[in-house]
PyMOL Python script that loads the backbone (N, CA, C, O; Angstrom):
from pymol import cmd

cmd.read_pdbstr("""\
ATOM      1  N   UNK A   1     -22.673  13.749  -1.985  1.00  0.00           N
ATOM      2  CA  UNK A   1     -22.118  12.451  -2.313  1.00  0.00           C
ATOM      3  C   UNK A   1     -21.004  12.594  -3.347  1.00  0.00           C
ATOM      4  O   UNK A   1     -20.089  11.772  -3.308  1.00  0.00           O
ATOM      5  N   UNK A   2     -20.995  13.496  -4.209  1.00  0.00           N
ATOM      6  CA  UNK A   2     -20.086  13.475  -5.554  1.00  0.00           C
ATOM      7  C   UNK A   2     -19.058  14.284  -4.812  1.00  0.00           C
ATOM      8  O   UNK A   2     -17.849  14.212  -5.035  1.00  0.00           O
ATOM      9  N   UNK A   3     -19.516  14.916  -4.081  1.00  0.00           N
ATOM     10  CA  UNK A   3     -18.179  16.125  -3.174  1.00  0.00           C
ATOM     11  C   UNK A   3     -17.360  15.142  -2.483  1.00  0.00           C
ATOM     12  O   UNK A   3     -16.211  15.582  -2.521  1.00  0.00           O
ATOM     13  N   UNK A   4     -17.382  14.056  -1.884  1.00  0.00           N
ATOM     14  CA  UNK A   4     -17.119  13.115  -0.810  1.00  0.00           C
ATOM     15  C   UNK A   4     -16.548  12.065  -1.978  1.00  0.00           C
ATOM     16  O   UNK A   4     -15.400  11.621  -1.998  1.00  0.00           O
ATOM     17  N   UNK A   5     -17.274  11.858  -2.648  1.00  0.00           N
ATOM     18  CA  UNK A   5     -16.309  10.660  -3.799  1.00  0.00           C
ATOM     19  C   UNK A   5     -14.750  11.804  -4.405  1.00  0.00           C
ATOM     20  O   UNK A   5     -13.551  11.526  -4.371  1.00  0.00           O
ATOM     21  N   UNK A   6     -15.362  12.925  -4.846  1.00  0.00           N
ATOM     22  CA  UNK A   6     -13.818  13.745  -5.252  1.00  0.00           C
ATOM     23  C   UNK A   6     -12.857  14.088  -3.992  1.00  0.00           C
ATOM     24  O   UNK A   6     -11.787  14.543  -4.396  1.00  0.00           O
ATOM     25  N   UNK A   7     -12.911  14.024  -2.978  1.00  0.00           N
ATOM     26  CA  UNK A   7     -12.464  14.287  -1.823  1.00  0.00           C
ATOM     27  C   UNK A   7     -11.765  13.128  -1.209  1.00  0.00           C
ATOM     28  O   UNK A   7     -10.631  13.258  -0.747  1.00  0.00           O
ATOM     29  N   UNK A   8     -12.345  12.105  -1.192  1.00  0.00           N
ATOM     30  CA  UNK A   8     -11.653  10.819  -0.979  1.00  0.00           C
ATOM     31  C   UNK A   8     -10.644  10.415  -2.667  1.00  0.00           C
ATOM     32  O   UNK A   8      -9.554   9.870  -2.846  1.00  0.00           O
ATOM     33  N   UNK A   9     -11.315  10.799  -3.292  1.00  0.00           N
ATOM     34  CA  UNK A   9     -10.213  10.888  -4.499  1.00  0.00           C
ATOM     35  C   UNK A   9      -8.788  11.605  -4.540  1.00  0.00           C
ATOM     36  O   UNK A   9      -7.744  11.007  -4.799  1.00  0.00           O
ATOM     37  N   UNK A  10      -8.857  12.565  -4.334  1.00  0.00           N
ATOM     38  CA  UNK A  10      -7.937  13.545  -3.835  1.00  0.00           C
ATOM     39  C   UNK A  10      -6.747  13.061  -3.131  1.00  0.00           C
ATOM     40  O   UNK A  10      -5.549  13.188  -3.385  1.00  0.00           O
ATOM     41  N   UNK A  11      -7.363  12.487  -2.203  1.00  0.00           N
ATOM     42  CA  UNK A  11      -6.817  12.512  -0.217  1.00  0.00           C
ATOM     43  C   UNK A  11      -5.998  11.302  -1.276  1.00  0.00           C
ATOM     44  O   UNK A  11      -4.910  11.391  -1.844  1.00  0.00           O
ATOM     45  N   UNK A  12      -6.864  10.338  -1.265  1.00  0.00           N
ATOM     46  CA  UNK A  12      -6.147   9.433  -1.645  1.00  0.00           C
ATOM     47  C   UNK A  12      -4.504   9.055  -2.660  1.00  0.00           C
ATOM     48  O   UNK A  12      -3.497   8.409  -2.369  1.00  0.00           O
ATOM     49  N   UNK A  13      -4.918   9.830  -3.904  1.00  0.00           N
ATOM     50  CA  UNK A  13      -3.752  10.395  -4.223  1.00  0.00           C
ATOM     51  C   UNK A  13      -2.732  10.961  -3.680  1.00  0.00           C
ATOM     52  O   UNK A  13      -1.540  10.750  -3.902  1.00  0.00           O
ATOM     53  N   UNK A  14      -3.230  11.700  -2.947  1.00  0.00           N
ATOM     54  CA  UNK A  14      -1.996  12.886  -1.940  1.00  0.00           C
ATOM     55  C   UNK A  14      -1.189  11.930  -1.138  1.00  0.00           C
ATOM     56  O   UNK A  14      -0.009  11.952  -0.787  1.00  0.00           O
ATOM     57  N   UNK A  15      -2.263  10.991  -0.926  1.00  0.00           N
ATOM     58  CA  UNK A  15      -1.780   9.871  -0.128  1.00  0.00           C
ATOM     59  C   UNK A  15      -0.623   8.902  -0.528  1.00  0.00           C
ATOM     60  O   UNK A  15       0.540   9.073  -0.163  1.00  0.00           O
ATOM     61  N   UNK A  16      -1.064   7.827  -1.344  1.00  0.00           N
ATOM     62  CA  UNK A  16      -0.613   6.913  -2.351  1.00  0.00           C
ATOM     63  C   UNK A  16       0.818   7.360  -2.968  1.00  0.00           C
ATOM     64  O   UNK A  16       1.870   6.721  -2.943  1.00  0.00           O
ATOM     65  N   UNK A  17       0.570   8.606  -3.516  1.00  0.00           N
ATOM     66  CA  UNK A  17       1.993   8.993  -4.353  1.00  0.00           C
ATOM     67  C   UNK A  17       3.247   9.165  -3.404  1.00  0.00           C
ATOM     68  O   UNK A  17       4.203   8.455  -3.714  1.00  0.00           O
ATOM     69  N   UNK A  18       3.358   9.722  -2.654  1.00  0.00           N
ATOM     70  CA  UNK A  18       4.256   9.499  -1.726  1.00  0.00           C
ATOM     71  C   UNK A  18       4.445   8.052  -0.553  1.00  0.00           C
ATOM     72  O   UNK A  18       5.298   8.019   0.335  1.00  0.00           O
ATOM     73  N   UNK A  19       3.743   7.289  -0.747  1.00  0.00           N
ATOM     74  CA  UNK A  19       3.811   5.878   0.167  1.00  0.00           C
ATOM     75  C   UNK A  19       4.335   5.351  -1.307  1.00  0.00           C
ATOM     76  O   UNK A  19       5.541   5.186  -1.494  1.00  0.00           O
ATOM     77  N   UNK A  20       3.583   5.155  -2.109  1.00  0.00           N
ATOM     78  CA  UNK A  20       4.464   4.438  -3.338  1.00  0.00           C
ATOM     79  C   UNK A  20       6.032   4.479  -3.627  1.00  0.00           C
ATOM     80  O   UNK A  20       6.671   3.490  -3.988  1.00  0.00           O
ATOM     81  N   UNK A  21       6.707   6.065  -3.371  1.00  0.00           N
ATOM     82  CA  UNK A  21       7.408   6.291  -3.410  1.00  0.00           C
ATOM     83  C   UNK A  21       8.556   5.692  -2.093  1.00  0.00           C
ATOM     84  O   UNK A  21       9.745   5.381  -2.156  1.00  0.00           O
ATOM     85  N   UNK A  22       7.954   5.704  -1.386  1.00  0.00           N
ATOM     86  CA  UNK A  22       8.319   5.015   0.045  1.00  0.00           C
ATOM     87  C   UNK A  22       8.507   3.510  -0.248  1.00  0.00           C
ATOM     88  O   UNK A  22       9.545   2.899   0.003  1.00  0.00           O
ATOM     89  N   UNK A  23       7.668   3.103  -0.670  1.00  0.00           N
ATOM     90  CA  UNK A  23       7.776   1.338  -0.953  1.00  0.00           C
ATOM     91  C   UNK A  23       8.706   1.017  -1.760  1.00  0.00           C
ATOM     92  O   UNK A  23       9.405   0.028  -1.542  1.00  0.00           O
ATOM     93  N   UNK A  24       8.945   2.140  -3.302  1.00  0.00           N
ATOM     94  CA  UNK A  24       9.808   1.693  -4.225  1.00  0.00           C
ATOM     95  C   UNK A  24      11.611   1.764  -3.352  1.00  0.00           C
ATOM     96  O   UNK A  24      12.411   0.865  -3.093  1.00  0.00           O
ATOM     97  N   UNK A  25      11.644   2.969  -3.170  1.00  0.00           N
ATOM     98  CA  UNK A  25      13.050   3.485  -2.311  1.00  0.00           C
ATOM     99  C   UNK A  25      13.408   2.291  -1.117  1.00  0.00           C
ATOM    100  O   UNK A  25      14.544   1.866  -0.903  1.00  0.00           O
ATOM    101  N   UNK A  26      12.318   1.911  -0.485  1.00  0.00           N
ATOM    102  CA  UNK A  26      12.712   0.476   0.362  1.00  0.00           C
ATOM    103  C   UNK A  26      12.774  -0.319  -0.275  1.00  0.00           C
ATOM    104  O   UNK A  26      13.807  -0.824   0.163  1.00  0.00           O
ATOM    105  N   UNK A  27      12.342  -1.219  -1.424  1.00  0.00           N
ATOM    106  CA  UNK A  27      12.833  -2.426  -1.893  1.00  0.00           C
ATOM    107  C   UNK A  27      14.285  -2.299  -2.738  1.00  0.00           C
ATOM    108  O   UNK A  27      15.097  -3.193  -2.978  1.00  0.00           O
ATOM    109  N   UNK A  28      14.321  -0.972  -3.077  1.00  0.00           N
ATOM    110  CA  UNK A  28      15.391  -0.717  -4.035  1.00  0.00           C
ATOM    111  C   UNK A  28      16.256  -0.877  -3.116  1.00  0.00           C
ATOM    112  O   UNK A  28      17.184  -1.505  -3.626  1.00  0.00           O
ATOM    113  N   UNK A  29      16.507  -0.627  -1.875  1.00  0.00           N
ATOM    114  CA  UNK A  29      17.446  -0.170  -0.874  1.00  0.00           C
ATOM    115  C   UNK A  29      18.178  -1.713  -0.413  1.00  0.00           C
ATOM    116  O   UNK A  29      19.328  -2.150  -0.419  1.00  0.00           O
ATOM    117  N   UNK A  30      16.286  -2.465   0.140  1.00  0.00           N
ATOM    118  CA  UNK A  30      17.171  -3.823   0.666  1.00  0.00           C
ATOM    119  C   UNK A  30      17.313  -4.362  -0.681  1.00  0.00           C
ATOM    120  O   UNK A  30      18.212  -3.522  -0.713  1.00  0.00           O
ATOM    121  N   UNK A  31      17.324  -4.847  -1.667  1.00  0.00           N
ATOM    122  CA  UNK A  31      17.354  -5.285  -2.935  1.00  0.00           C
ATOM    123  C   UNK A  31      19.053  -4.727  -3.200  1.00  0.00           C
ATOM    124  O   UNK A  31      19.967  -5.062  -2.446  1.00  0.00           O
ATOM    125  N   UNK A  32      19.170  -4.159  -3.965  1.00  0.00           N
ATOM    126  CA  UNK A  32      20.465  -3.557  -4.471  1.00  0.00           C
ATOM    127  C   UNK A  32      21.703  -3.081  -3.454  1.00  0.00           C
ATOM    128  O   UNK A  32      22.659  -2.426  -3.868  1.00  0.00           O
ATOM    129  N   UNK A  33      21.554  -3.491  -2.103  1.00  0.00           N
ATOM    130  CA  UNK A  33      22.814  -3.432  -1.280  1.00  0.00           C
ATOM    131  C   UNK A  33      23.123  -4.894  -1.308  1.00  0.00           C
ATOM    132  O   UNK A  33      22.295  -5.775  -1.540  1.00  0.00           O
ATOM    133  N   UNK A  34      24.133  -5.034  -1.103  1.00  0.00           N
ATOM    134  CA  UNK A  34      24.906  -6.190  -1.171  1.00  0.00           C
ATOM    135  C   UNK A  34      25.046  -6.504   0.294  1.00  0.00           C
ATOM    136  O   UNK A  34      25.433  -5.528   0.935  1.00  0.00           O
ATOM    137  N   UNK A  35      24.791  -7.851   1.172  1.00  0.00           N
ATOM    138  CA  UNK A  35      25.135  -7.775   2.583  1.00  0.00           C
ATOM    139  C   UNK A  35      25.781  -6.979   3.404  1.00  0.00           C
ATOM    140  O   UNK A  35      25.552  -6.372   4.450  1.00  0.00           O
ATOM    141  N   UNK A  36      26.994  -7.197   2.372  1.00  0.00           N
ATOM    142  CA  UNK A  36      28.311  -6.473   3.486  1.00  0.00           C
ATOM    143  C   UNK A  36      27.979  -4.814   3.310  1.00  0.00           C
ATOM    144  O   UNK A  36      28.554  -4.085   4.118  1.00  0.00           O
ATOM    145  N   UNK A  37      27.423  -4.410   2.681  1.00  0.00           N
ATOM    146  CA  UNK A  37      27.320  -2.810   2.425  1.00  0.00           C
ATOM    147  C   UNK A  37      26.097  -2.454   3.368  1.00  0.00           C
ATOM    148  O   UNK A  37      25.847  -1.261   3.539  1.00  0.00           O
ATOM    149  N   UNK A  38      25.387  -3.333   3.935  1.00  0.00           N
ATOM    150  CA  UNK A  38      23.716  -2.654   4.663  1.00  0.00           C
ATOM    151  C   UNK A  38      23.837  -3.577   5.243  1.00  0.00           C
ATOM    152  O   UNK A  38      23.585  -4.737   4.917  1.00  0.00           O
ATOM    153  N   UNK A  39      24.530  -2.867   6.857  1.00  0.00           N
ATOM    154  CA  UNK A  39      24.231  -3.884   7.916  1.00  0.00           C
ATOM    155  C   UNK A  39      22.900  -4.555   8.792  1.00  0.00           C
ATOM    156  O   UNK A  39      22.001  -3.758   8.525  1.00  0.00           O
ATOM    157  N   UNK A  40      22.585  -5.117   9.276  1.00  0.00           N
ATOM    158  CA  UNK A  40      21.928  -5.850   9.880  1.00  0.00           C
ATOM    159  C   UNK A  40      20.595  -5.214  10.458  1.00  0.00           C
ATOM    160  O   UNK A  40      19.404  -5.517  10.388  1.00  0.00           O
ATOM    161  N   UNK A  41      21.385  -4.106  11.113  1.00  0.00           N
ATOM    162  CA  UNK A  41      19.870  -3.299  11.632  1.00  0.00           C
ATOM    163  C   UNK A  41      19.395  -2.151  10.860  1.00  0.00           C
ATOM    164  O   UNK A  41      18.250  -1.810  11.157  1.00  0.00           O
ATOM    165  N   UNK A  42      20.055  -1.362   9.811  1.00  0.00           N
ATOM    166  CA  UNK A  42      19.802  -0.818   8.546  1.00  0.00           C
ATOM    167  C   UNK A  42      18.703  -1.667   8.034  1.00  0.00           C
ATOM    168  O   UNK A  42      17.524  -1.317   7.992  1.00  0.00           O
ATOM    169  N   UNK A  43      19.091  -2.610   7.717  1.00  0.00           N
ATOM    170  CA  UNK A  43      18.424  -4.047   6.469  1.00  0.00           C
ATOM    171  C   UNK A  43      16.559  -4.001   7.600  1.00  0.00           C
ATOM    172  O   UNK A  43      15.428  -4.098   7.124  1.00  0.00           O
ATOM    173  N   UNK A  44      16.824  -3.881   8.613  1.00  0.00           N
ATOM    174  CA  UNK A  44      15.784  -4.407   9.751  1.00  0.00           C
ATOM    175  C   UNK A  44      14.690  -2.829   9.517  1.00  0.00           C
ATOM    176  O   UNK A  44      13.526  -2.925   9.127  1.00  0.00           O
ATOM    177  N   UNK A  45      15.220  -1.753   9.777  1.00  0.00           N
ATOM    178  CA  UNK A  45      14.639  -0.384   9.372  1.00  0.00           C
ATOM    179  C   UNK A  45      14.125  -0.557   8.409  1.00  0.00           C
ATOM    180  O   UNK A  45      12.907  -0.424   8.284  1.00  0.00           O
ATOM    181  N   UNK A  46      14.850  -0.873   7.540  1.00  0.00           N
ATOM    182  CA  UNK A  46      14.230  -0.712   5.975  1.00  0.00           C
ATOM    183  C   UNK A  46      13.042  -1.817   5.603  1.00  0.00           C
ATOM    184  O   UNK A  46      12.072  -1.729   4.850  1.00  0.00           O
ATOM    185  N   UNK A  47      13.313  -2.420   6.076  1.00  0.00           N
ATOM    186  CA  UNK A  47      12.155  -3.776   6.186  1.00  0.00           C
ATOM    187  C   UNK A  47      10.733  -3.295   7.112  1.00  0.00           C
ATOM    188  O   UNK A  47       9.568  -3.438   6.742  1.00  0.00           O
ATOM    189  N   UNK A  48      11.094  -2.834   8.104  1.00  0.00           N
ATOM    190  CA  UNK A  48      10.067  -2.188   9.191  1.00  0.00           C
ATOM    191  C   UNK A  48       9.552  -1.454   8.449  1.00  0.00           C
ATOM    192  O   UNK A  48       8.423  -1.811   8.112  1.00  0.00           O
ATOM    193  N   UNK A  49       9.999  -0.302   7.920  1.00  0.00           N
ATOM    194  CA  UNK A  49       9.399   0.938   7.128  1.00  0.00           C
ATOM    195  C   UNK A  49       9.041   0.108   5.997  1.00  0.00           C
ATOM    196  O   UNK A  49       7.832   0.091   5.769  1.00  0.00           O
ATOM    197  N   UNK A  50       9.650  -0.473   5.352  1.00  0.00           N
ATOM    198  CA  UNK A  50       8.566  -1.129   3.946  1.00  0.00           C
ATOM    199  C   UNK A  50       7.350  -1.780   4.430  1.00  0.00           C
ATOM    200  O   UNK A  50       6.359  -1.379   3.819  1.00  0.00           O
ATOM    201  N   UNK A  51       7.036  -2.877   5.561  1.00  0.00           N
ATOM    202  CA  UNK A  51       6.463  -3.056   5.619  1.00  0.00           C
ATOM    203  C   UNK A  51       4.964  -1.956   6.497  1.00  0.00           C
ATOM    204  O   UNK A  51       3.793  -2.128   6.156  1.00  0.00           O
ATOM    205  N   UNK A  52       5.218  -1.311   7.176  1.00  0.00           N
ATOM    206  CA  UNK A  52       4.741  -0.290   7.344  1.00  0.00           C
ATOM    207  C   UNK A  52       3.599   0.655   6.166  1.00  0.00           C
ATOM    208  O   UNK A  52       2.435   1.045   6.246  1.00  0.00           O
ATOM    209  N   UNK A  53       4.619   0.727   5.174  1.00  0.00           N
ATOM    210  CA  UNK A  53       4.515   1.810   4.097  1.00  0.00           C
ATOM    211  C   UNK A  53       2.951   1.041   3.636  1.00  0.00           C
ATOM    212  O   UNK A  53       1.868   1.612   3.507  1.00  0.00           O
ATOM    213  N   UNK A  54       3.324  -0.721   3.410  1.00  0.00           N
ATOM    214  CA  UNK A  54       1.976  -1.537   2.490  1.00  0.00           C
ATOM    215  C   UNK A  54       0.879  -1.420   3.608  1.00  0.00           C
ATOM    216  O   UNK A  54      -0.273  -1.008   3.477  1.00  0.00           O
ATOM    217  N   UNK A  55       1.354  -1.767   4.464  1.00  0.00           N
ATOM    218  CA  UNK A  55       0.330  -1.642   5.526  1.00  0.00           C
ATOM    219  C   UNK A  55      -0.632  -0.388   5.273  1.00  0.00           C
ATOM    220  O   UNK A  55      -1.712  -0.526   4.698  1.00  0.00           O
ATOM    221  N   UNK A  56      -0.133   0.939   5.776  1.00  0.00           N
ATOM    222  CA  UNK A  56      -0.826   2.124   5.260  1.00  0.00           C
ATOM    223  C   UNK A  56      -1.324   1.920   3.853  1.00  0.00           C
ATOM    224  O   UNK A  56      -2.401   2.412   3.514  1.00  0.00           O
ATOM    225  N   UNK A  57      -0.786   1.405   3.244  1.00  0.00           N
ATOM    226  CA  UNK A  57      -1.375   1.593   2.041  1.00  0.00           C
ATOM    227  C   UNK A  57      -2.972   0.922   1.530  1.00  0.00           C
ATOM    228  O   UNK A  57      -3.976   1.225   0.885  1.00  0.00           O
ATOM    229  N   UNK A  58      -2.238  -0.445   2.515  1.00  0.00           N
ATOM    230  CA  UNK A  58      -3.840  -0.992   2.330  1.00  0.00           C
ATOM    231  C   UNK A  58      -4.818  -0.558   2.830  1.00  0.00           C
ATOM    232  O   UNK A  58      -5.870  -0.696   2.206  1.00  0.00           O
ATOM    233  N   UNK A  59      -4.830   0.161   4.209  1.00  0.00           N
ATOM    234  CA  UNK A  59      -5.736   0.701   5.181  1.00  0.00           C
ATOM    235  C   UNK A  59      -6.108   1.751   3.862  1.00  0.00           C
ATOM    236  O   UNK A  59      -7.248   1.602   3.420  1.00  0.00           O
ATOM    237  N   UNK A  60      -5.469   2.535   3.361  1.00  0.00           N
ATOM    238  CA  UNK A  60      -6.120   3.560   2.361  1.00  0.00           C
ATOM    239  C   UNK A  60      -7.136   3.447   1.557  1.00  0.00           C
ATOM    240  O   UNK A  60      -8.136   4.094   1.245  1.00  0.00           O
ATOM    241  N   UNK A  61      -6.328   1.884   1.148  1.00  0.00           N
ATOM    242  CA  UNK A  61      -7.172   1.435   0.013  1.00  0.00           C
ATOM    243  C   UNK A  61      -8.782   0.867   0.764  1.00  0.00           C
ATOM    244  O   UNK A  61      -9.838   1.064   0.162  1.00  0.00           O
ATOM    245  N   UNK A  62      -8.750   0.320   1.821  1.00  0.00           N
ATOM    246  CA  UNK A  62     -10.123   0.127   2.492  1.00  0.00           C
ATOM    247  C   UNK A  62     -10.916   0.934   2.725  1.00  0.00           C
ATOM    248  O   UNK A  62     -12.132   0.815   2.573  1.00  0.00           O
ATOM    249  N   UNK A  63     -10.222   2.038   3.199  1.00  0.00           N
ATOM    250  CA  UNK A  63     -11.139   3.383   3.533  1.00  0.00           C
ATOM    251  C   UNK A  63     -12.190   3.519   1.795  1.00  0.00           C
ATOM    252  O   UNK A  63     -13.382   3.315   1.569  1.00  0.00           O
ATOM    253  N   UNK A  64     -11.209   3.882   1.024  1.00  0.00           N
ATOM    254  CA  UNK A  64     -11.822   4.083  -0.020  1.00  0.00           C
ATOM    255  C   UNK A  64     -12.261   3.026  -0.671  1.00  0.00           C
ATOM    256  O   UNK A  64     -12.735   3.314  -1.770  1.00  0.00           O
ATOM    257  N   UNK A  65     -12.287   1.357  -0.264  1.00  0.00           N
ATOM    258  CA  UNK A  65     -13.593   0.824  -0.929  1.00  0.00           C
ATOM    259  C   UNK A  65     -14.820   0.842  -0.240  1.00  0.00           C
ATOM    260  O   UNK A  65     -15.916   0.662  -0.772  1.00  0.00           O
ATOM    261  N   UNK A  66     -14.538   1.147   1.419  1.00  0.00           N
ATOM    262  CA  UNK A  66     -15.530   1.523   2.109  1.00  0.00           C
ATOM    263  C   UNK A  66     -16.612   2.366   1.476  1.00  0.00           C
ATOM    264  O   UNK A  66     -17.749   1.922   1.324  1.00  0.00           O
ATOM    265  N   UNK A  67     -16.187   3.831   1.030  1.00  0.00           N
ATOM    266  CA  UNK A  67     -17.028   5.311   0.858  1.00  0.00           C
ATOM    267  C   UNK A  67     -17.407   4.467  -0.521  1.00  0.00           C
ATOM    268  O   UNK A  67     -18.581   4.567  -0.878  1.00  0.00           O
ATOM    269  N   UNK A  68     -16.669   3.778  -1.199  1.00  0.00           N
ATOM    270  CA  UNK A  68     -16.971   3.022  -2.775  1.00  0.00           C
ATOM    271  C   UNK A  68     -18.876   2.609  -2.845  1.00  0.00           C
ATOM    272  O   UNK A  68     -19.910   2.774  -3.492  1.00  0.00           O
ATOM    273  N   UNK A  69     -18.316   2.019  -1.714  1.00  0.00           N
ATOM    274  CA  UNK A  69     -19.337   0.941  -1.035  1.00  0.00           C
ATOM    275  C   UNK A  69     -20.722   1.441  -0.849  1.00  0.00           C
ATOM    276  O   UNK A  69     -21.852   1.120  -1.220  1.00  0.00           O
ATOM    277  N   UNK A  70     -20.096   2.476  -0.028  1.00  0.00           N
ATOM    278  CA  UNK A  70     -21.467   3.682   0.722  1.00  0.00           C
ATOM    279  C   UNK A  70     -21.857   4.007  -0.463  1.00  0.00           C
ATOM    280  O   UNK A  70     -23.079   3.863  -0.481  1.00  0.00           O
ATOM    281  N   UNK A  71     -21.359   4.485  -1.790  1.00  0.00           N
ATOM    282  CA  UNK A  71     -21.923   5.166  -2.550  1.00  0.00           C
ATOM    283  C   UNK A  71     -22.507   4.221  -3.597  1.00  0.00           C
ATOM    284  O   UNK A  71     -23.512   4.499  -4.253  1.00  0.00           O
ATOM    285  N   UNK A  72     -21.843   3.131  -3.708  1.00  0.00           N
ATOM    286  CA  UNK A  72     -22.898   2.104  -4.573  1.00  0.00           C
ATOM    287  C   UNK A  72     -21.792   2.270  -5.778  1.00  0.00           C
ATOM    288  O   UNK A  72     -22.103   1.933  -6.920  1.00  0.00           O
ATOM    289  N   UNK A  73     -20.607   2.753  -5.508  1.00  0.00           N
ATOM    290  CA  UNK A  73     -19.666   2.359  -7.142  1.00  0.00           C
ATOM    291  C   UNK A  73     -19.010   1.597  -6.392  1.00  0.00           C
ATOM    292  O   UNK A  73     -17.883   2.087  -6.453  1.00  0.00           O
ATOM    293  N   UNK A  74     -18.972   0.979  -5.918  1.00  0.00           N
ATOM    294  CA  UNK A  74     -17.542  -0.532  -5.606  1.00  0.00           C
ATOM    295  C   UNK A  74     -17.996  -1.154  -6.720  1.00  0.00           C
ATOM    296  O   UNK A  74     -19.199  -1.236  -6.969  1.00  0.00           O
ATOM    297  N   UNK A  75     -16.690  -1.841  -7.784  1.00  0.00           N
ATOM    298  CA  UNK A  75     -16.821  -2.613  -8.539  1.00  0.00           C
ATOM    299  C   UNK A  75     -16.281  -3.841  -7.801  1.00  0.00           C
ATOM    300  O   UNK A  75     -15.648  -3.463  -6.815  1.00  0.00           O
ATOM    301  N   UNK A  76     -16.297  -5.064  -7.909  1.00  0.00           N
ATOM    302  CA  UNK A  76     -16.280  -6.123  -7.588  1.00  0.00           C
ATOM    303  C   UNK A  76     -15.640  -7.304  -8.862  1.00  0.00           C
ATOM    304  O   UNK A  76     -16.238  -7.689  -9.866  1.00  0.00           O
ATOM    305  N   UNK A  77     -14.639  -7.575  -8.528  1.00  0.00           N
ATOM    306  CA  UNK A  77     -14.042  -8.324 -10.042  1.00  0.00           C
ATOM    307  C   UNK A  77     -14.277  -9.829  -9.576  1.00  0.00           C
ATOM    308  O   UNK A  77     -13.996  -9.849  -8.377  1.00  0.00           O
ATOM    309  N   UNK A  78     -14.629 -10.969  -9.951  1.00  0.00           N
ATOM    310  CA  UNK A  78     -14.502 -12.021  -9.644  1.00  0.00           C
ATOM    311  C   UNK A  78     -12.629 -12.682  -9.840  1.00  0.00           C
ATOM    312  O   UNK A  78     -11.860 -12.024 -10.541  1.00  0.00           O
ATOM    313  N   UNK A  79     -12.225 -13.746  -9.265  1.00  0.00           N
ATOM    314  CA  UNK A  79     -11.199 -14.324  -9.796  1.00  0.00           C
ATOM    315  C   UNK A  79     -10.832 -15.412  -8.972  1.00  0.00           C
ATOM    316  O   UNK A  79     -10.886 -15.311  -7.746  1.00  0.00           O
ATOM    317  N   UNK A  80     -10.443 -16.503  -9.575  1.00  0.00           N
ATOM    318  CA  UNK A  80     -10.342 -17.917  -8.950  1.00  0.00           C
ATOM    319  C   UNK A  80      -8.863 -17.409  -7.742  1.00  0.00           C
ATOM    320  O   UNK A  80      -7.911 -16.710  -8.092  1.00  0.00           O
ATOM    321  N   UNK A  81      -9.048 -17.937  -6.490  1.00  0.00           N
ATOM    322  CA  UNK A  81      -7.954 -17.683  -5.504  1.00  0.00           C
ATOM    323  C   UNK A  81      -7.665 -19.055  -5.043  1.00  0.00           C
ATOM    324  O   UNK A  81      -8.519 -19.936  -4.949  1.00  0.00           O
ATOM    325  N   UNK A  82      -6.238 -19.207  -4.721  1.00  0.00           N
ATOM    326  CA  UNK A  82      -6.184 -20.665  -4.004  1.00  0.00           C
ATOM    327  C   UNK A  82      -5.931 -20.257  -2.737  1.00  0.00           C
ATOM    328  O   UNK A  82      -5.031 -19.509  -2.353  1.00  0.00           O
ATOM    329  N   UNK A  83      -6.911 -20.878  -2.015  1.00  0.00           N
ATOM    330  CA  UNK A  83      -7.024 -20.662  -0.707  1.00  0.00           C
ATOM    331  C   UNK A  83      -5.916 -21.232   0.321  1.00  0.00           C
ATOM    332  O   UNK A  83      -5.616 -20.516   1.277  1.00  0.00           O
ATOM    333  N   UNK A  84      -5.324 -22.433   0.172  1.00  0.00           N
ATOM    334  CA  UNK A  84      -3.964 -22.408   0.262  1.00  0.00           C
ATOM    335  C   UNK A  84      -2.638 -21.525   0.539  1.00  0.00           C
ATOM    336  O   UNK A  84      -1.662 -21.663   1.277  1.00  0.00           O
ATOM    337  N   UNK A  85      -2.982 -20.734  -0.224  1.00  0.00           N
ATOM    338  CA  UNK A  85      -2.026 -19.586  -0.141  1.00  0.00           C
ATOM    339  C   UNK A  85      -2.606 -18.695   0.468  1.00  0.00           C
ATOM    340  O   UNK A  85      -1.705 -17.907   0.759  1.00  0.00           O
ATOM    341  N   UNK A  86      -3.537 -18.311   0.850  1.00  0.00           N
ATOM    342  CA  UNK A  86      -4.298 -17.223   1.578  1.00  0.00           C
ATOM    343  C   UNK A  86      -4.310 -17.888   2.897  1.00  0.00           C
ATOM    344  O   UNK A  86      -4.570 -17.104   3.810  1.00  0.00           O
ATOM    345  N   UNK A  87      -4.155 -18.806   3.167  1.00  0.00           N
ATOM    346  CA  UNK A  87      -3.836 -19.507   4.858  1.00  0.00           C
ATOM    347  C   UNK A  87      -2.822 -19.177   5.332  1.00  0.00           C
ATOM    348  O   UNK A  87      -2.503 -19.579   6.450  1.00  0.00           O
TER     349      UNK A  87
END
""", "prot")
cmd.dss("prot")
cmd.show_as("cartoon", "prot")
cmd.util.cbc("prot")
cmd.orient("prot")
């Protein structure tokens, strides 16, 4: 069990640090070009791949509250959500 919590620890990192890096370089990209400099289907790539990048990222993050889960350390934070916005 402790081999499998450091292992999903690991992965995860190996993981994360380079998608992070991926997410920052895409917002910086569509963010700081100016229209006329990042045409249309550039702007569309970069959007695809950003959104992509969170995507993976969240799946990561599930995996590992999953094994969290299995092992009985998932912490659980409470916090008021407006459901509104989650629709």
């Amino acid at each position: 069990a402790k081999q499998q919590e450091q292992f999903f620890a690991a992965v995860s990192h190996e993981l994360r640090t380079p998608l992070h890096g991926i997410i920052g370089q895409s917002e910086y990209l569509i963010q700081d070009f100016e229209e006329d400099q990042l045409c249309s289907e550039a702007k569309a790539t970069l959007e695809m791949i950003l959104q992509s990048a969170r995507s993976l990222s969240l799946q990561i993050n599930d995996i590992l509250d999953s094994a969290s889960l299995k092992e009985g350390t998932l912490k659980i934070r409470q916090e008021k959500v407006d459901v509104s916005q989650a629709i």
